[in-house]
C-alpha positions, 0 to 999 in steps of 0.5 A: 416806471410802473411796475408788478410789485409784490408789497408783502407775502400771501398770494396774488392779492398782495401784488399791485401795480406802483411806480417804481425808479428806473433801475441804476445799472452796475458795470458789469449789467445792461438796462432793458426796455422790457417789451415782453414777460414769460411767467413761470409758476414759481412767479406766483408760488414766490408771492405765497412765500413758499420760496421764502426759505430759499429766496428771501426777497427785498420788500417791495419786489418786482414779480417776474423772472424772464424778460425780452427786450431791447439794450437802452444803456449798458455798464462800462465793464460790458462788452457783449451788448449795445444801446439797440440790441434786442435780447432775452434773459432770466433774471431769476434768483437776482434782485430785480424782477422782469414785470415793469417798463426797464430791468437790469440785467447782469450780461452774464445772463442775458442773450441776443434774441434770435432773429427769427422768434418776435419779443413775446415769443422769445420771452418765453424761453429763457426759464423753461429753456435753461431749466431743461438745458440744465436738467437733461444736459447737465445733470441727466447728460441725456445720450442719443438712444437713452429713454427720459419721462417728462412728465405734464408734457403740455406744460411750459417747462414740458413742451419745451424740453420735450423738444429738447430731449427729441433733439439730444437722441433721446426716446421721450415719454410723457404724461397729458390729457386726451385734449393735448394728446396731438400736441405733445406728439407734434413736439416729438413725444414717442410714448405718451400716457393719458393720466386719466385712463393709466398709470405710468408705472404700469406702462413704462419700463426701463427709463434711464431718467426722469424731470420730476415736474410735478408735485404729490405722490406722483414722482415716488410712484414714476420711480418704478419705470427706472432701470439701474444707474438711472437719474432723478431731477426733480424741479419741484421738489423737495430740496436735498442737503447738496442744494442746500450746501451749493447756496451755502445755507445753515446747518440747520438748513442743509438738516431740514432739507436733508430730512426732506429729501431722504424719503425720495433719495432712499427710494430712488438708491432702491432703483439704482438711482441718483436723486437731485433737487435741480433750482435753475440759475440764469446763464447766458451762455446756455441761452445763446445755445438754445437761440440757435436751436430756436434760430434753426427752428429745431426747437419752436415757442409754444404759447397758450395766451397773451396778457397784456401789461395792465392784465398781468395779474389776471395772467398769473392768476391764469397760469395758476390754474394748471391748465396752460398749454405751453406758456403765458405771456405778458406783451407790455405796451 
């Protein structure tokens, strides 16, 4: 099968396109005929190396975390799934990758595809979804009347938790662009802040949480729009002892991130408030939940550009940017 591999780190210029053998299922995972690839930042931040740490990868390694597509085979022990089902998942932090022809796909992690959304739209779910799903649900236990910053709110992981938040009660402030400024409203944002003419500090007060989306200074500066007994979920970063405890890493390790972390979790406990290092995992559960939301359209996709499969690389390349609005997806043939 032809495949987006990843030969050795040190970027996109290290990513080209082989033949790769068509993966052999376990019991307990389903083979996927892969017409559609959500890419996510961390797809192209994992070819720098920048996740090596963390996730240390079998060289050559497809590219590419979320998939939709349809059952072509399935393990003896599944018992979810049928040769025909059209389904969605995230294979992140698993062996394989999503940019090729077939992906194994543990059943444990993937889901129906709603009726309603079409391949590429539900490609475009699975990482923004169970990261906002494990964010604001789980960690924050975001409530009906509480106040939460999004940050980057046009983005893939902003316009869909945005929604998400709307959805669970919350007030939801955000941060964008004159240009996208109608789109975070139309997702439901109450308060948003044009980043290039205001500060955040200076415009919210009294947020009970905030998804830090975005890297630099930014998140320290954000903590002052905190009340007291607030949450902190930072999916970029840096990571704290707990995670590392949680993946079971080395001492050192859990020392490393500890002093990583500390500058932050000092800050946040001066506010009153608990800091996180939040890395997504795959859940199919979690992502059949938000196939309904996405099935009642209480939710929608929002999708900048499509790449098709040869163009993959350019599509990474484009997501790089920064300036996507929403995601970016590869529509293979």
């Amino acid at each position: 099968m032809k495949a987006l591999v990843l030969k050795s780190y040190g970027g996109l210029d290290k990513v080209e396109f082989a033949e790769m053998p068509v993966p052999t299922i376990e019991p307990d995972e389903i083979l996927v005929q892969v017409h559609a690839v959500g890419l996510n930042p961390i797809d192209y931040m994992i070819t720098k190396g920048t996740f090596k740490p963390i996730l240390p990868l079998q060289l050559p390694h497809t590219v590419g975390s979320d998939l939709a597509g349809i059952v072509v085979e399935t393990g003896s022990q599944v018992t979810r799934f049928k040769p025909g089902d059209a389904v969605f998942a995230s294979i992140f932090d698993l062996p394989g990758g999503s940019l090729a022809e077939f992906a194994a796909v543990p059943e444990y992690a993937a889901a129906l595809k709603p009726a309603n959304l079409d391949f590429v739209q539900a490609a475009s779910i699975p990482m923004v979804g169970l990261t906002s799903w494990q964010a604001l649900k789980e960690r924050a236990q975001l409530k009906p009347g509480q106040k939460v910053f999004i940050p980057a709110g046009s983005g893939g992981i902003g316009t869909f938790a945005i929604q998400l938040a709307k959805y669970l009660g919350a007030t939801v402030a955000t941060t964008t662009s004159t240009a996208n400024l109608d789109l975070v409203r139309s997702l439901g944002a109450d308060e948003v802040v044009d980043y290039k003419k205001h500060d955040v500090e200076q415009v919210l007060h009294g947020y009970d949480a905030i998804v830090g989306t975005l890297r630099g200074d930014a998140l320290e500066k954000s903590l002052a729009i905190l009340k007291p007994g607030s949450t902190v979920i930072s999916l970029i970063g840096p990571p704290d002892a707990a995670f590392a405890r949680a993946r079971g890493m080395n001492f050192l390790i859990k020392l490393v991130f500890g002093l990583l972390s500390a500058k932050i979790i000092r800050l946040a406990k001066k506010r009153d408030a608990r800091y996180s290092f939040l890395f997504v995992r795959p859940d199919g559960s979690q992502l059949a939940e938000i196939g309904e939301l996405l099935a009642t359209k209480q939710i929608r996709p929002v999708i900048d550009k499509v790449f098709a499969f040869e163009q993959a690389k350019e599509g990474l390349a484009y997501l790089e940017q920064g300036r996507a609005k929403g995601k970016v997806v590869v529509q293979m043939a």
